[in-house]
KEKE-3310 file (N, C-alpha, C; in steps of 0.2 Angstrom, whole numbers, plus 5000, padded with zeros to 4 digits):
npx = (5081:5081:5087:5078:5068:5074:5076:5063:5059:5067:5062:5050:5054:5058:5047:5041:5040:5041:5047:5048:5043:5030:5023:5008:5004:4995:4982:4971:4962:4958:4954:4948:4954:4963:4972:4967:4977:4979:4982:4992:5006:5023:5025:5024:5013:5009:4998:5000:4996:5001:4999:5003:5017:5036:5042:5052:5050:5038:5042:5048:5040:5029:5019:5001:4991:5005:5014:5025:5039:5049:5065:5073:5083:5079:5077:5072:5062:5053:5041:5025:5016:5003:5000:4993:4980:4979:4976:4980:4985:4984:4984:4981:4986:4995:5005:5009:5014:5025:5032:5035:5042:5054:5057:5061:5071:5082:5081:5087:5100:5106:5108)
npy = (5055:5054:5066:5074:5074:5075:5090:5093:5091:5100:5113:5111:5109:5125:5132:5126:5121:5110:5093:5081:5076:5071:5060:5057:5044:5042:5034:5043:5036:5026:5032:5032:5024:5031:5038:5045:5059:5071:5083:5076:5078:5085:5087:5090:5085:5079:5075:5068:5063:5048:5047:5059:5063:5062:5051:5043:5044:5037:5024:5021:5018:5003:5001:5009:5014:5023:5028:5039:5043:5055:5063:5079:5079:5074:5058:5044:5040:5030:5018:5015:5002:4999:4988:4971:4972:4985:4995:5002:4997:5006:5017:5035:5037:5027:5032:5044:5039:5032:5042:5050:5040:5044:5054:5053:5046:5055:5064:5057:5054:5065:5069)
npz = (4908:4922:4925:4921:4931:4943:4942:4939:4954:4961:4956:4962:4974:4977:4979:4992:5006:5009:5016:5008:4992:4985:4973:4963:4951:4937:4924:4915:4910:4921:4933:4944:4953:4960:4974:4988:4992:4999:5012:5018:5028:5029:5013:4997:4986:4971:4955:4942:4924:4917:4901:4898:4901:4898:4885:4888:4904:4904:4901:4911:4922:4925:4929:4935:4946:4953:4967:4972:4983:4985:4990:4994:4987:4974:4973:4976:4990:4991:4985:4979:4968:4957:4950:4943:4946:4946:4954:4971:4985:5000:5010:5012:5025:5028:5017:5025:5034:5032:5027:5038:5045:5039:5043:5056:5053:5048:5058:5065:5062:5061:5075)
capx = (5075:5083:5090:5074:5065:5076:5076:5056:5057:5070:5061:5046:5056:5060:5042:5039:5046:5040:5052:5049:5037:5024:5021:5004:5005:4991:4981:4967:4956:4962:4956:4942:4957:4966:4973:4966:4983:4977:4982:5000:5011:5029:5025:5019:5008:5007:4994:5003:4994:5007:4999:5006:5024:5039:5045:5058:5047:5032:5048:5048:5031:5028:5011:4998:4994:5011:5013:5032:5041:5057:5067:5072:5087:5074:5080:5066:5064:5046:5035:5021:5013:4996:5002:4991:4975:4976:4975:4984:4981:4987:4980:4986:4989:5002:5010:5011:5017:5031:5037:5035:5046:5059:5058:5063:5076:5085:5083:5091:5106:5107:5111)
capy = (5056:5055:5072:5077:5071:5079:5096:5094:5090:5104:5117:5111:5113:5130:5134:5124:5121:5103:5090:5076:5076:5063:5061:5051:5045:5037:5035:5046:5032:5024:5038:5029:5021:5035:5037:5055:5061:5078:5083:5074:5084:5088:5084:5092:5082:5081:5071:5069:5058:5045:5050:5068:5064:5061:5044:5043:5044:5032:5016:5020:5017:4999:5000:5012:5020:5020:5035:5040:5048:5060:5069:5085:5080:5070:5053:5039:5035:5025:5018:5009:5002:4996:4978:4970:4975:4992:4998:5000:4994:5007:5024:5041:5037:5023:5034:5047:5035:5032:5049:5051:5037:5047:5061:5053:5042:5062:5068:5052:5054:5073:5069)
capz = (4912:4931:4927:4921:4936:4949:4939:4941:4961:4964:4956:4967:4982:4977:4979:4997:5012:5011:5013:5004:4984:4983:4966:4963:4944:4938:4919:4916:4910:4928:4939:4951:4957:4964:4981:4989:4997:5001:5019:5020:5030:5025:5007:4993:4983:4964:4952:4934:4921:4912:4897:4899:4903:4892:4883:4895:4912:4905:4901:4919:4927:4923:4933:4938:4951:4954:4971:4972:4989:4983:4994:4990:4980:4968:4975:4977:4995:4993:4977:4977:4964:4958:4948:4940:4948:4943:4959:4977:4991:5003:5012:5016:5032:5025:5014:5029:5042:5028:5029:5048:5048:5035:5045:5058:5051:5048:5064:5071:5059:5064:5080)
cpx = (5076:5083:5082:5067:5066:5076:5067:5057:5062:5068:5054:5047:5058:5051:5038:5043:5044:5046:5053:5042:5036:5019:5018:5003:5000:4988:4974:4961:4957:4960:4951:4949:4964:4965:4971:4974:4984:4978:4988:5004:5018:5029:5022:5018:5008:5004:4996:4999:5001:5007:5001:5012:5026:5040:5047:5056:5041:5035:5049:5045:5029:5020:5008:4993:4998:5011:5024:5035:5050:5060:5067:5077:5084:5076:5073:5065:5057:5044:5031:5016:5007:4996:4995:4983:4974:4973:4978:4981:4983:4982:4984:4987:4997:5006:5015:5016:5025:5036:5039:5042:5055:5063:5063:5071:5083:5085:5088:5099:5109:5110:5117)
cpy = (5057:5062:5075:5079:5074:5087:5096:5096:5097:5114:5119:5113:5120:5135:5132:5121:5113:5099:5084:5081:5069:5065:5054:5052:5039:5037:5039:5042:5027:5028:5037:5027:5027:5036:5046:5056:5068:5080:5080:5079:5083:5087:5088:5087:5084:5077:5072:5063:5055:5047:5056:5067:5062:5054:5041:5041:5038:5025:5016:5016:5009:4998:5007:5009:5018:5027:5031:5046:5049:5064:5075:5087:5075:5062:5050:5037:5031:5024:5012:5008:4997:4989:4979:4970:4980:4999:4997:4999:4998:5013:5030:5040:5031:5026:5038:5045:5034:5038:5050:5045:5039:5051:5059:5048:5048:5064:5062:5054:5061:5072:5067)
cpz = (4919:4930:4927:4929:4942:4947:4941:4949:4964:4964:4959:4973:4983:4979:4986:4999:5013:5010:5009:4997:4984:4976:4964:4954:4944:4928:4920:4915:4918:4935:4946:4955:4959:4972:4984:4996:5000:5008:5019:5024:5030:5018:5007:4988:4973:4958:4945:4931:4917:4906:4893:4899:4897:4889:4889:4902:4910:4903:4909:4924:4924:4925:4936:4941:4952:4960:4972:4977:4987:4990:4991:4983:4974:4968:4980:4983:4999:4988:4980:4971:4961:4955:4944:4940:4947:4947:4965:4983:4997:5003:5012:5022:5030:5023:5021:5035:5038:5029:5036:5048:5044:5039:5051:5060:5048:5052:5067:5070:5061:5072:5084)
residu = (UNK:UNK:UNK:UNK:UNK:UNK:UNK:UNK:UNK:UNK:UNK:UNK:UNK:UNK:UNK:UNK:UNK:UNK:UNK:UNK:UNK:UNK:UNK:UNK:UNK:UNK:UNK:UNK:UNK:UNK:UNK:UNK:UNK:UNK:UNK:UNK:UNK:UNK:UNK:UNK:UNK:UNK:UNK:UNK:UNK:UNK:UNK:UNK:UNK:UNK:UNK:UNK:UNK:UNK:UNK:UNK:UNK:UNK:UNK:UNK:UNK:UNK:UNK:UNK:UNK:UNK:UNK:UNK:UNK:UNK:UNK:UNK:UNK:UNK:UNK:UNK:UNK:UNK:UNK:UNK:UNK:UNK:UNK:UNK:UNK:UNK:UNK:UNK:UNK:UNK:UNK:UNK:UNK:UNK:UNK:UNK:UNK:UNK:UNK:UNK:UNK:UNK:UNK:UNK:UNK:UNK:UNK:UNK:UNK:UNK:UNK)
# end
């Protein structure tokens, strides 16, 4: 399923210059409780239902809304997840502030 998973994010990245994927996964009877991620910048964004995915990916997901931050080599570098309320407690600015703080934990190492 990993491979699967980075074989998805890579052939996302082949189509944008974002650098990280925020993959908000949620159930479709579950959907009042979505997070609007729309406007993130270096991310691209993509809303899967669990129901949709493989075997393999939904032994994954213990909780929805689960929102999941990849690099570009499909490697996890944020999750949060909705527990047992069924929902998160967190904003787009949270996520973003997350990335902002990736990005710049890359430019540090660059230096």
């Amino acid at each position: 399923m990993k491979k699967l998973l980075i074989l998805f994010v890579m052939l996302c990245g082949l189509f944008s210059s974002a650098q990280y994927t925020v993959i908000h996964v949620n159930s479709s009877w579950n959907t009042r409780h979505n997070v609007d991620l729309n406007g993130l910048k270096h991310a691209k964004i993509k809303y899967i239902f669990l129901e949709d995915q493989a075997p393999s990916f939904k032994q994954q997901i213990k909780s929805v809304p689960t929102i999941l931050v990849l690099d570009k080599n499909g490697r996890t570098k944020g999750q949060w997840k909705g527990g047992i309320a069924l929902k998160l407690d967190i904003t787009k600015e949270d996520v973003q502030e997350h990335i902002n703080k990736l990005i710049a934990l890359e430019n540090k190492k660059e230096q």
